[in-house]
ZAMARGU-4260 file (C-alpha; in steps of 0.2 Angstrom, whole numbers, plus 5000, padded with zeros to 4 digits):
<rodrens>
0) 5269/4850/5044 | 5278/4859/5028 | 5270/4845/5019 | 5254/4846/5028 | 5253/4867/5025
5) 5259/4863/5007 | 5241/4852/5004 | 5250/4835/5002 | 5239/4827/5012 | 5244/4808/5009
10) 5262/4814/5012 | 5260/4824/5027 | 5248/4809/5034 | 5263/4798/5031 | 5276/4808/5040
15) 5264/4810/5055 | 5260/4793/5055 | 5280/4789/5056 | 5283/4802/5069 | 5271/4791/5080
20) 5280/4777/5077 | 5294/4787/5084 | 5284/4792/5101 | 5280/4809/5094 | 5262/4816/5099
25) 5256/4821/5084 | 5237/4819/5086 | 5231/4837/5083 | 5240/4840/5067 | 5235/4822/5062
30) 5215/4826/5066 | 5217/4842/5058 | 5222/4835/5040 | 5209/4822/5043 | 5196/4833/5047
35) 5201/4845/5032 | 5197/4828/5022 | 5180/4827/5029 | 5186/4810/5036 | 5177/4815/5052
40) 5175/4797/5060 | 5194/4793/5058 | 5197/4811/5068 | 5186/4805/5081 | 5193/4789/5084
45) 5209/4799/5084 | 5204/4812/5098 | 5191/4802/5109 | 5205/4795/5117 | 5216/4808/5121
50) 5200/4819/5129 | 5195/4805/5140 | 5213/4804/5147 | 5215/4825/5146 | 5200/4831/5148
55) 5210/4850/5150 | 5218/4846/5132 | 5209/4861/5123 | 5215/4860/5107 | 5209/4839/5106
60) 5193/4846/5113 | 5190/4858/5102 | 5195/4848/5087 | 5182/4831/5094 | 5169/4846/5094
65) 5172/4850/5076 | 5173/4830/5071 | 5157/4826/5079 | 5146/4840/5071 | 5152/4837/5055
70) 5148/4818/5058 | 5131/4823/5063 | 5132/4821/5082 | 5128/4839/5084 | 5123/4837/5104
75) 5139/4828/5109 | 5148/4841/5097 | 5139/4856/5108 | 5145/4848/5124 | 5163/4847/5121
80) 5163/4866/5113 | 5154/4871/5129 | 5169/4863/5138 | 5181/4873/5127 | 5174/4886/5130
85) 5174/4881/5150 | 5194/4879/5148 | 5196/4895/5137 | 5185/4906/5139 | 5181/4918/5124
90) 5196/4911/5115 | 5188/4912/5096 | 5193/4892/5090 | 5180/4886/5103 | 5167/4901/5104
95) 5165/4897/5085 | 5164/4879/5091 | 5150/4881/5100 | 5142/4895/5090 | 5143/4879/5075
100) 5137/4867/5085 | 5122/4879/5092 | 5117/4883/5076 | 5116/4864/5069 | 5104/4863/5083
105) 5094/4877/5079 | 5098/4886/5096 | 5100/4901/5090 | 5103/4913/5105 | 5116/4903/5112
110) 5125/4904/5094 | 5125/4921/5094 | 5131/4924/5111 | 5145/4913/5109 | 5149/4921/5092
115) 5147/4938/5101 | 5159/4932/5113 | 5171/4925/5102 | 5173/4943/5094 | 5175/4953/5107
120) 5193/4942/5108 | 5194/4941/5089 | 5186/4956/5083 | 5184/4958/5063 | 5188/4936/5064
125) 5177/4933/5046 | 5171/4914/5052 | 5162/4920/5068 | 5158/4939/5059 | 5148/4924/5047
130) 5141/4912/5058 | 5134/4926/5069 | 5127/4934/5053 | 5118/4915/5050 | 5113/4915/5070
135) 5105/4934/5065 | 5096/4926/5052 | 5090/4909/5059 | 5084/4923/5074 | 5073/4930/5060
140) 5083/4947/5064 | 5084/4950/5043 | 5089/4970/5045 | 5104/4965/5055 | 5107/4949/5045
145) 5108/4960/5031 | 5120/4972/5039 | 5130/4959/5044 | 5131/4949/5027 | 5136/4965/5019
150) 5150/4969/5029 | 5156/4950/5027 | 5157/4955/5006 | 5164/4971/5008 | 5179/4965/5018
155) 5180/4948/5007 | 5172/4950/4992 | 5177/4930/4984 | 5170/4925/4999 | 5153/4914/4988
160) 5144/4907/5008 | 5143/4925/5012 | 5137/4932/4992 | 5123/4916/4996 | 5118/4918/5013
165) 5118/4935/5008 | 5105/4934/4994 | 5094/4922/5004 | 5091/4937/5018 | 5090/4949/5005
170) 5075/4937/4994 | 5067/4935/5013 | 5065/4954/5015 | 5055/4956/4998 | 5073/4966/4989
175) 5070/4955/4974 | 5085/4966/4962 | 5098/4965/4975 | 5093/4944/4978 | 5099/4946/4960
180) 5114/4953/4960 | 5120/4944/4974 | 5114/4928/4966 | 5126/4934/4952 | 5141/4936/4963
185) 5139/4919/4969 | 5136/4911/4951 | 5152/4922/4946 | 5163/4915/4959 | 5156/4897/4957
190) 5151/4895/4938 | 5150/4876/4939 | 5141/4875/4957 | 5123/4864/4954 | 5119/4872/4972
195) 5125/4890/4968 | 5116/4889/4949 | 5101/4882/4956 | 5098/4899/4968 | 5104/4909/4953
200) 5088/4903/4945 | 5078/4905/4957 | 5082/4922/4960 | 5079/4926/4942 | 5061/4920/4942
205) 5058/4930/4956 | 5064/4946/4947 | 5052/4940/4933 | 5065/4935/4919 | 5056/4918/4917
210) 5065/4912/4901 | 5084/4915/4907 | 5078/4906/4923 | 5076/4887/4913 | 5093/4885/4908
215) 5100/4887/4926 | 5086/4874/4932 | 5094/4863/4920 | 5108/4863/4926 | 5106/4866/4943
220) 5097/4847/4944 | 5085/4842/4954 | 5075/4853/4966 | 5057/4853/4969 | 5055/4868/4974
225) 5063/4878/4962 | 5053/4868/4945 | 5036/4871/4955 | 5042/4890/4956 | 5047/4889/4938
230) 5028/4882/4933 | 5019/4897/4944 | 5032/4909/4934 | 5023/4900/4918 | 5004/4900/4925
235) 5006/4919/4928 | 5012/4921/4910 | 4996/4911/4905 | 5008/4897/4899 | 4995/4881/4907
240) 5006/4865/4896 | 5022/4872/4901 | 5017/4874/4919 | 5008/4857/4917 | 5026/4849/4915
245) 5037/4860/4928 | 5024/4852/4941 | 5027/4836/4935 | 5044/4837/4933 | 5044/4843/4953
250) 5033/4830/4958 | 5047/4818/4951 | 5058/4825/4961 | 5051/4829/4979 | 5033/4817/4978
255) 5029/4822/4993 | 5030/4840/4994 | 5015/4847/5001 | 5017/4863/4991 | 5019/4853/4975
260) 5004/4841/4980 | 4995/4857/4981 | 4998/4866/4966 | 4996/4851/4954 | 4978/4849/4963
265) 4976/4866/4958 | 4980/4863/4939 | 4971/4844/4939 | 4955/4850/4946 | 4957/4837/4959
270) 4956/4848/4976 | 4961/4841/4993 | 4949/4837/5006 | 4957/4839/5021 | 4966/4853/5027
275) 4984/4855/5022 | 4995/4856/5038 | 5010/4856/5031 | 5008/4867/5016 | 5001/4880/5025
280) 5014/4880/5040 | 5029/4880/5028 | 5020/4895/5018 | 5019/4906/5032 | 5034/4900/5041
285) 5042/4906/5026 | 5033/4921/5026 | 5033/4929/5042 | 5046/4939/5041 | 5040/4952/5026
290) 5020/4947/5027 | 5014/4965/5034 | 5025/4973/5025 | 5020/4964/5008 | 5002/4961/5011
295) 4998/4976/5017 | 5011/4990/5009 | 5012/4979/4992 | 4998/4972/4989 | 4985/4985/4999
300) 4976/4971/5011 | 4962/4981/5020 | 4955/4966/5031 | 4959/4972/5047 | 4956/4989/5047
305) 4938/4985/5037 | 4930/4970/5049 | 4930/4980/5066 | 4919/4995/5055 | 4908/4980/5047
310) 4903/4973/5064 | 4900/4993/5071 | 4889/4992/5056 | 4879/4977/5059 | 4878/4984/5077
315) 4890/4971/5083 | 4901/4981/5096 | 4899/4971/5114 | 4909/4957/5115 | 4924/4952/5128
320) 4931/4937/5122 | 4939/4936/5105 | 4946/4918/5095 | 4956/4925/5080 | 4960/4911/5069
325) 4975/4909/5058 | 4980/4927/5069 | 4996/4927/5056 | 5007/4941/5064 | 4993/4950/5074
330) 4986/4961/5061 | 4968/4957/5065 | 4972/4956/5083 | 4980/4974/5084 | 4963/4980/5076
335) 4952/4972/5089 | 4962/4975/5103 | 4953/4988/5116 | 4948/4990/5136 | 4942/4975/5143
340) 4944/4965/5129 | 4953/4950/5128 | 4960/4939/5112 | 4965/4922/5110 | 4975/4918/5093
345) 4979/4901/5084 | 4989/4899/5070 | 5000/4885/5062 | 5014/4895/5061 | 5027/4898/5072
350) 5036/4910/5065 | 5018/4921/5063 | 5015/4916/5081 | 5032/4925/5086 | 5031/4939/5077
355) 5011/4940/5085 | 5016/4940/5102 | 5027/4956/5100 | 5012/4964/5098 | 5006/4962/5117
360) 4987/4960/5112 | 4985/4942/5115 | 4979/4934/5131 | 4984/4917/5124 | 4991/4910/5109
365) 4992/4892/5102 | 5002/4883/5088 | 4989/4873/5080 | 4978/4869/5065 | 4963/4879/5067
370) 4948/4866/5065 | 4956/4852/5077 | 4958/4868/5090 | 4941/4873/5087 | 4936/4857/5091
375) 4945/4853/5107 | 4947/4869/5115 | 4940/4871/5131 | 4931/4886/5132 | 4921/4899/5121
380) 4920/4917/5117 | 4909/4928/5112 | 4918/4935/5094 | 4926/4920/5083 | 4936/4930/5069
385) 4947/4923/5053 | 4952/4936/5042 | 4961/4930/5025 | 4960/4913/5034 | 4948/4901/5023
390) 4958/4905/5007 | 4968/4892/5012 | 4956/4879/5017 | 4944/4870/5005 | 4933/4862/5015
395) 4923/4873/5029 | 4908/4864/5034 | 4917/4857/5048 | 4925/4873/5054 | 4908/4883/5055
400) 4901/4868/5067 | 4917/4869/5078 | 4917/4887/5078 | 4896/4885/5083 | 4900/4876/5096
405) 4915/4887/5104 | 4906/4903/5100 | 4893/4910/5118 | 4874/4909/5113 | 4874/4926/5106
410) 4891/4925/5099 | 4896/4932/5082 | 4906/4921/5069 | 4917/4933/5056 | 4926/4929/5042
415) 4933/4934/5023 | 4934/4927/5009 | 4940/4927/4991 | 4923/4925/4979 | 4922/4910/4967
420) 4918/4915/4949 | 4906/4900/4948 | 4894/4890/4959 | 4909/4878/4966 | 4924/4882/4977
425) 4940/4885/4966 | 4957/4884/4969 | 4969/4894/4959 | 4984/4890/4951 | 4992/4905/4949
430) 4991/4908/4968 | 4985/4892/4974 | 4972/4902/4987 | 4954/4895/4986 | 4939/4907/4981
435) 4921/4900/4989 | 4906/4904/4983 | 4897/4916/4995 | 4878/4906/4992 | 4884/4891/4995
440) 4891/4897/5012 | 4877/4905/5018 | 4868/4889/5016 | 4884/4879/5025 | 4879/4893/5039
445) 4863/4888/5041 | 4864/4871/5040 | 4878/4873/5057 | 4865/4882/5064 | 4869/4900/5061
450) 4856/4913/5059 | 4857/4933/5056 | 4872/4928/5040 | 4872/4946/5034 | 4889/4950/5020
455) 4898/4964/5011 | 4907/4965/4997 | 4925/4970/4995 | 4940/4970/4987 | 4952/4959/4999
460) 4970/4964/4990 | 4978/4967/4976 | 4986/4951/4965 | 4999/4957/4951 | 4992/4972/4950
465) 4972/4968/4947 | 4958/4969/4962 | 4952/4952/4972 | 4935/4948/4975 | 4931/4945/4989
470) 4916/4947/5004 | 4915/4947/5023 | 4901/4935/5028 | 4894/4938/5050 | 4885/4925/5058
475) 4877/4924/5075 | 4875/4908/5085 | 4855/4912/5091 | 4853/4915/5110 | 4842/4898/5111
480) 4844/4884/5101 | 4830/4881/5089
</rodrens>
């Protein structure tokens, strides 16, 4: 065990192995070292026994619980640390068992109340103070998250998990300059890290310092994600070859990233057909947390508070059902909410979809792509609305003949866009958000059978700074069918 607390591992695993020999139980030591080896399936070959013949042995338990997860059998690992936690209850070895293994398994809730648990035995323990930060985090609680990641530093500031998680919470809720600096702690403590380098440089580009960010890519190695950042950087600074080659080189690395596969469309010409599931769920899954405050505090989006006073002024004011496609968060939804009205959302993201239902002003909502909900859904309302939806969709031909067919004869179909510049829909590189061309439209309307297509002009948002152009477009399906 000197030898063992020492770090001689081969020496220590030799001395336990001859007190076996000797008839000396030595199993928890002996999985300990192993496991601080990483050798995860020897430990488990080690303890399986042992717990099957004392299933009351609490310290074998909790050690099988940690072997397993590590190994990848988060589910058996959650059972045996809810059994530790059975035999001991709020002892802080098997609450940070369980609260490991519940967070592999992205159950969140139970983490975090076996981490709470943990520390009301073990108050100020820094392993469960972390995890439970991560369980805040994973919860899509940021502010406490934040609170929780900064207290971690404060009381161990060489700890670099906590500098990282820290900076990730920190990029989520929009603080770009403090991202930075914790980015630096971590890169400080860890200056050969790929891993750590690689979120040093992405935290650089988004704090705007482009050309510092390269180096740290390099060598950070391969990630995607981080080289498609690095070409939008590039596109913003007008730099189209450079950008042209940070795509590729993403594209070499993670070929079937949907967010790569869009953005290179964007810079080939060569736009998708269908719409982009995946791209568009991981965008706003990613998103949720700051959207409001970003789009509409940052970047001034005036959507929802402008589409309930455009259909006032089209003399559209009596309608009871309400479809709000690609809801997002609710924004739309809070605007249109009122006395006898009831509103449906749909929305690929769940994250959006949680924050949404928060709100209370939904009768339903649904996790889906909007066009194959439009298309299957049931029944019909009498007020279909997108709002900033169809800036992510190329094609939308097919989406105003669902949306005729699940809208009441008389029904109004609603929606903004961003303007193209030309007569063709264009997807742009710098943002990758399509802009349609409002004629064109209007003719897709009629052709679904639309009549009534009035539009307004408007300035949708801000983008670095400069207005977007944009239009709200109102359709009626006619009361009898022509």
């Amino acid at each position: 065990m000197a030898l063992h607390r020492a770090g001689k591992f081969a020496e220590a695993e030799a001395g336990y192995r001859d007190c076996r020999r000797a008839g000396i139980d030595v199993v928890i030591p002996l999985s300990a070292l192993l496991l601080q080896q990483g050798r995860n399936a020897e430990a488990i070959v080690e303890l399986e026994p042992v717990v099957a013949a004392q299933p009351e042995n609490f310290a074998a338990v909790v050690n099988l619980s940690i072997a397993l997860r590590q190994q990848g059998e988060a589910e058996r690992a959650l059972e045996y640390a809810r059994r530790a936690c059975e035999l001991r209850p709020g002892e802080a070895s098997a609450c940070n068992a369980r609260g490991l293994a519940a967070l592999a398994l992205d159950e969140n809730e139970e983490a975090l109340a076996a981490l709470d648990a943990g520390l009301k035995s073990a108050p100020g323990n820094v392993p469960l103070e972390l995890h439970r930060a991560k369980a805040l985090r994973n919860l899509g609680r940021l502010r406490d998250a934040l609170a929780a990641f900064e207290r971690i530093v404060k009381v161990d500031p060489g700890m670099l998990e906590a500098w990282r998680d820290l900076g990730v919470v920190q990029a989520r809720l929009g603080m770009v300059g403090p991202a930075l600096a914790s980015a630096t702690q971590a890169r400080n403590l860890a200056p050969a890290d790929s891993e750590v380098l690689l979120e040093y440089a992405v935290a650089l580009l988004r704090a705007g310092r482009t050309a510092e960010a390269e180096q740290f890519l390099e060598r950070g190695g391969g990630n995607g994600g981080a080289w498609l950042m690095f070409g939008q950087a590039l596109l913003r600074e007008g730099n189209v070859q450079g950008a042209r080659k940070a795509l590729e080189r993403a594209h070499a690395l993670e070929p079937d990233s949907p967010y790569v596969r869009h953005f290179r469309a964007a810079l080939s010409g060569e736009l998708p057909e269908g719409i982009e599931s995946d791209y568009i769920r991981g965008l706003f899954d990613d998103f949720a947390d700051r959207f409001e405050s970003t789009l509409v505090n940052n970047l001034g989006y005036g959507v929802p508070k402008r589409l309930p006073r455009f259909l006032a002024e089209q003399g559209v004011e009596t309608f009871t059902d309400i479809l709000d496609l690609g809801c997002g968060t609710g924004l739309m939804g809070a605007e249109l909410a009122g006395a006898g009205r009831r509103i449906d959302g749909v929305d690929l993201s769940g994250r959006m979809l949680a924050v949404a239902r928060e709100k209370d002003v939904y009768r339903e909502l649904h996790e889906g792509e909007v066009l194959a909900f439009l298309q299957t859904a049931p029944q019909q309302w009498d007020l279909i609305v997108a709002a900033d939806v169809f800036i992510y969709i190329r094609a939308l031909e097919p989406i105003f003949a669902a949306a005729w067919q699940r809208l009441r004869p008389g029904g109004h179909f609603v929606f903004s866009i961003e303007r193209s510049e030309g007569a063709e829909t264009q997807l742009i590189a710098e943002t990758g958000r399509y802009r349609h061309h409002v004629q064109a439209l209007r003719a897709a309307l009629e052709q679904a059978g639309f009549t009534g297509i009035c539009l307004e002009d408007l300035v949708i948002r801000k983008e670095s700074g400069h207005p977007v152009a944009g239009s709200l477009l109102l359709a009626q399906r006619p009361l009898k069918q022509a």
